[in-house]
C-alpha positions in Angstrom: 16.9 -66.9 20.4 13.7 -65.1 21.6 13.7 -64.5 25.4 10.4 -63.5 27.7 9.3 -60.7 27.1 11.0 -60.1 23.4 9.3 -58.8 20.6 10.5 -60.5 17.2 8.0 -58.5 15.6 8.8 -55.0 16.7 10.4 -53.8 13.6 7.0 -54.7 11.8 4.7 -53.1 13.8 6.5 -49.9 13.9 6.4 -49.4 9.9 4.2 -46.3 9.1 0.5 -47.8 7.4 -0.8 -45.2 5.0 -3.8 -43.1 6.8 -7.3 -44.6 5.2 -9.0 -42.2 2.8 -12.8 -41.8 4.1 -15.3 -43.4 1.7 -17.3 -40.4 1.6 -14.2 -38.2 0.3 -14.0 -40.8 -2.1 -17.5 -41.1 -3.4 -17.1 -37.0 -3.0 -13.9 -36.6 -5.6 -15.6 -39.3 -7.7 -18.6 -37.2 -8.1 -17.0 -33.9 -8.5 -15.0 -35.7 -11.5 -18.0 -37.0 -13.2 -19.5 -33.7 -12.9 -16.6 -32.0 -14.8 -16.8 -34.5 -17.7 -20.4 -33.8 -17.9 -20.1 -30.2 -17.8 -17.5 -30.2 -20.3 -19.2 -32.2 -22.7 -22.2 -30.1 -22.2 -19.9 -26.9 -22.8 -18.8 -28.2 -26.4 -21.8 -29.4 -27.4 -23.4 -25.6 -26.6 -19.9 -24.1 -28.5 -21.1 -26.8 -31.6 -24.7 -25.8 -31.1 -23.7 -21.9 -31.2 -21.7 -22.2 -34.0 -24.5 -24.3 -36.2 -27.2 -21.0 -35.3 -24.8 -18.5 -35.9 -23.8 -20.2 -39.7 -28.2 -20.2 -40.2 -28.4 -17.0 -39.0 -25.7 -15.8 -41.1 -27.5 -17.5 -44.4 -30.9 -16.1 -43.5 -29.4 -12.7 -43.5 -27.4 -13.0 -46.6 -30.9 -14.7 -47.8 -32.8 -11.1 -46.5 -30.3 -8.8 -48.4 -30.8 -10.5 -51.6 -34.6 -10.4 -51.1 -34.5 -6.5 -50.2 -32.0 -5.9 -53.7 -34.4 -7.9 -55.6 -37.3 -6.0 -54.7 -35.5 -2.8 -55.1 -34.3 -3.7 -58.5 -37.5 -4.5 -60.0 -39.7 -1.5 -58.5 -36.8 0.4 -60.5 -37.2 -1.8 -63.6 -41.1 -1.1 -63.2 -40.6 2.5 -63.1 -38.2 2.4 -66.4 -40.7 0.4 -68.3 -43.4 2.4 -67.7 -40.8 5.5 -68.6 -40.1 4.2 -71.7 -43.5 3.7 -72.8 -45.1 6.9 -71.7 -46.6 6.0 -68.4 -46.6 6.0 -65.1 -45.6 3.5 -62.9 -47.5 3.5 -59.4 -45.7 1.8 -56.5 -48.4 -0.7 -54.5 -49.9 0.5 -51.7 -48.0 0.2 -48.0 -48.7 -2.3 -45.6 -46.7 -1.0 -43.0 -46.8 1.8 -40.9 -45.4 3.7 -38.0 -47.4 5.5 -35.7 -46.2 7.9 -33.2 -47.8 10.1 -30.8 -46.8 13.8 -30.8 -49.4 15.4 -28.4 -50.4 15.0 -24.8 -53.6 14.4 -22.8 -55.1 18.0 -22.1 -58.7 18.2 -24.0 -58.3 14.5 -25.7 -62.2 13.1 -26.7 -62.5 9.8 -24.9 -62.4 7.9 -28.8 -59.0 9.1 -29.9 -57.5 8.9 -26.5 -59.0 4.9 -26.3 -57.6 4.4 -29.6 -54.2 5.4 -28.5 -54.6 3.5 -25.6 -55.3 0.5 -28.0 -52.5 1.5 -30.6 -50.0 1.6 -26.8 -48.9 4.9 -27.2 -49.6 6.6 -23.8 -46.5 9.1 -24.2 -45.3 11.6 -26.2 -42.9 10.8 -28.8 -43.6 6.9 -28.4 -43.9 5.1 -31.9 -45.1 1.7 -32.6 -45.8 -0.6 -36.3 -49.2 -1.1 -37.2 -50.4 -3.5 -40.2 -52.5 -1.3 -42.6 -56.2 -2.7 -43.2 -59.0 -1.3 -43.7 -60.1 -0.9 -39.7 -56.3 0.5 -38.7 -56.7 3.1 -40.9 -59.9 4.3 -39.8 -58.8 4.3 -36.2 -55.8 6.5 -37.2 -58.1 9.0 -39.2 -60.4 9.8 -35.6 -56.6 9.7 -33.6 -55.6 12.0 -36.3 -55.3 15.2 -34.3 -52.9 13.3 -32.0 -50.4 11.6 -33.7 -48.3 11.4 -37.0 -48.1 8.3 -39.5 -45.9 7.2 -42.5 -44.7 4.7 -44.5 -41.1 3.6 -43.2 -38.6 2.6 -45.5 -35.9 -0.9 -44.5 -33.6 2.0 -43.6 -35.9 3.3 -41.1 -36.9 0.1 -39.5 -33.8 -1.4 -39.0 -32.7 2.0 -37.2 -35.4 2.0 -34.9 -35.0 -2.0 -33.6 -31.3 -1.6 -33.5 -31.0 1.9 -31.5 -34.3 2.1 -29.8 -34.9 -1.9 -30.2 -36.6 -2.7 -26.5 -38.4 -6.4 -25.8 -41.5 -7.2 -24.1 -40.3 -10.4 -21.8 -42.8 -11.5 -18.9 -43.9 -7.8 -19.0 -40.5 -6.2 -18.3 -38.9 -3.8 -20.8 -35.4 -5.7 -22.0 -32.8 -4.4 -23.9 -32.3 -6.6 -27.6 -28.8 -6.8 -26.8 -28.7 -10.7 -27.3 -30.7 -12.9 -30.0 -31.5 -15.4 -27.1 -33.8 -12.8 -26.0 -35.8 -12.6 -29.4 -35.3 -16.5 -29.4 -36.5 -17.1 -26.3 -40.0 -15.2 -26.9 -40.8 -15.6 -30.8 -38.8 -19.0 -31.5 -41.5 -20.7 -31.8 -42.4 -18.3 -34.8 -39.5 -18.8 -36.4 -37.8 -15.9 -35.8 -34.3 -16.4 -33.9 -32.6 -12.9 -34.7 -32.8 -9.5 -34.7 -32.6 -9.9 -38.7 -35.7 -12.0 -38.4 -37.4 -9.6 -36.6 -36.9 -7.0 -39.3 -37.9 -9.2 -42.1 -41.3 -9.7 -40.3 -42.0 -6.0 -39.7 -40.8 -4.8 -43.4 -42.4 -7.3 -44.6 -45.8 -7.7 -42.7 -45.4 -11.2 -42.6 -48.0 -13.6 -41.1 -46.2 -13.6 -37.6 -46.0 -9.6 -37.8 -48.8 -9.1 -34.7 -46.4 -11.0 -32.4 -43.5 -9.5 -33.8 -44.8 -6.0 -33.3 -46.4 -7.1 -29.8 -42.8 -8.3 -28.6 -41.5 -4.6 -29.8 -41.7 -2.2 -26.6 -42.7 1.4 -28.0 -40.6 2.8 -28.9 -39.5 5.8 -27.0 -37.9 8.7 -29.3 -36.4 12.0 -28.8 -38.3 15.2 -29.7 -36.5 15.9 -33.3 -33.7 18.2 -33.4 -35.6 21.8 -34.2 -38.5 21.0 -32.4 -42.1 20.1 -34.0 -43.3 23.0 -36.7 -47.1 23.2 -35.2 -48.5 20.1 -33.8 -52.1 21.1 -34.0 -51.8 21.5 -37.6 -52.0 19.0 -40.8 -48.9 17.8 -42.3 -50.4 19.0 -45.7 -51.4 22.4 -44.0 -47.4 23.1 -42.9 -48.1 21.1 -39.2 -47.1 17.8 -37.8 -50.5 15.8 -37.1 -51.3 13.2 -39.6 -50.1 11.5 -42.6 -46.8 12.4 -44.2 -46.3 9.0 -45.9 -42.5 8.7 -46.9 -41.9 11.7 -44.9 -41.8 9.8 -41.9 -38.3 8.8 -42.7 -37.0 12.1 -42.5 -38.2 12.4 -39.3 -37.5 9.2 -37.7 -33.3 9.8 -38.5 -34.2 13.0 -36.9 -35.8 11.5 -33.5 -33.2 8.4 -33.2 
């Protein structure tokens, strides 16, 4: 029997409640969650996505070999045939060649040095690829004086881009230590990789000018032994000029 003043409901209202979570904590950890499933999703799909690019660029290199050993095999085929029946066999002429500067500014005539200017080779020792047409090779015979050309071999190319490889990317000089880089700048060309890229050059294809464009010049070290006599002729015992095929020689030499 409840007197005045009694509490029959004092046991009750003495029971802990639990504390109420905020609704902004709530909507907070509901967020965060949803942004962790997202981001993992998004995180296999780029794994998936890396995977697929690096099994193409896997077959276009594999693709590239077989295309260099082909080419290879019938230039010596050519040369057998044309052995056996008492010729000579005449590779074609190259497209492709390397140009690098070997002398500074003192004395230059205003054409040759705007010509190097145009060419991008305002140092000593820098190198860059040039298409060989008609006009090129004029402008190298008035730079002539100045700089020394060749024909580079797949040996030589692939060299240069993967020791002295350097990309042009909004202007700044970048190191091609990533194919995202060469992606990024000449995807839209088609080329994705550093394999690409080399396919281009050697083979002057019809992205090359970009290609080549994207290539920093390359900046090489004086060749071990030093320069025989810059202001002579290659053909006269010098440096200047053309040494076709020679270049190679040179270029493991400068590396």
């Amino acid at each position: 029997q409840s007197t005045w003043g009694s509490y029959p409901n004092a046991n009750m209202a003495n029971t802990k409640q639990p504390p109420k979570v905020p609704e902004t904590l709530l909507k907070r950890r509901k967020q965060n969650e949803e942004r962790r499933v997202k981001q993992a999703k998004a995180n296999l799909a780029n794994k998936k996505k890396a995977q697929d690019k690096k099994r193409v660029i896997f077959k276009r290199a594999e693709k590239y070999v077989k295309e260099y050993r082909a080419k290879a095999k019938s230039e010596i085929n050519l040369a057998r045939q044309a052995k056996k029946t008492g010729n000579f066999y005449v590779p074609a002429e190259s497209k492709l060649a390397f140009v690098m500067r070997i002398r500074g500014i003192n004395g230059v005539h205003p054409r040759p040095r705007k010509i190097m200017q145009l060419l991008r080779l305002r140092q000593i020792n820098n190198g860059v690829f040039i298409k060989l047409n008609k006009a090129t090779v004029q402008m190298l015979r008035i730079a002539e004086p100045f700089i020394t050309w060749g024909y580079p071999n797949l040996k030589s190319v692939r060299e240069l881009i993967y020791k002295r490889g350097y990309g042009k990317v909004d202007g700044r000089r970048i190191p091609l230590t990533d194919n995202a880089i060469i992606e990024k700048s000449l995807g839209h060309c088609g080329i994705i990789c550093m394999e690409d890229l080399i396919h281009e050059i050697v083979s002057v294809g019809p992205n090359f000018k970009k290609a080549s464009n994207f290539l920093w010049p390359f900046k090489l070290n004086t060749p071990n032994g030093g320069w025989r006599r810059k202001y002579n002729h290659f053909n006269d015992g010098g440096d200047c000029g053309l040494r076709e095929s020679q270049i190679n020689p040179l270029l493991r030499n400068m590396v």
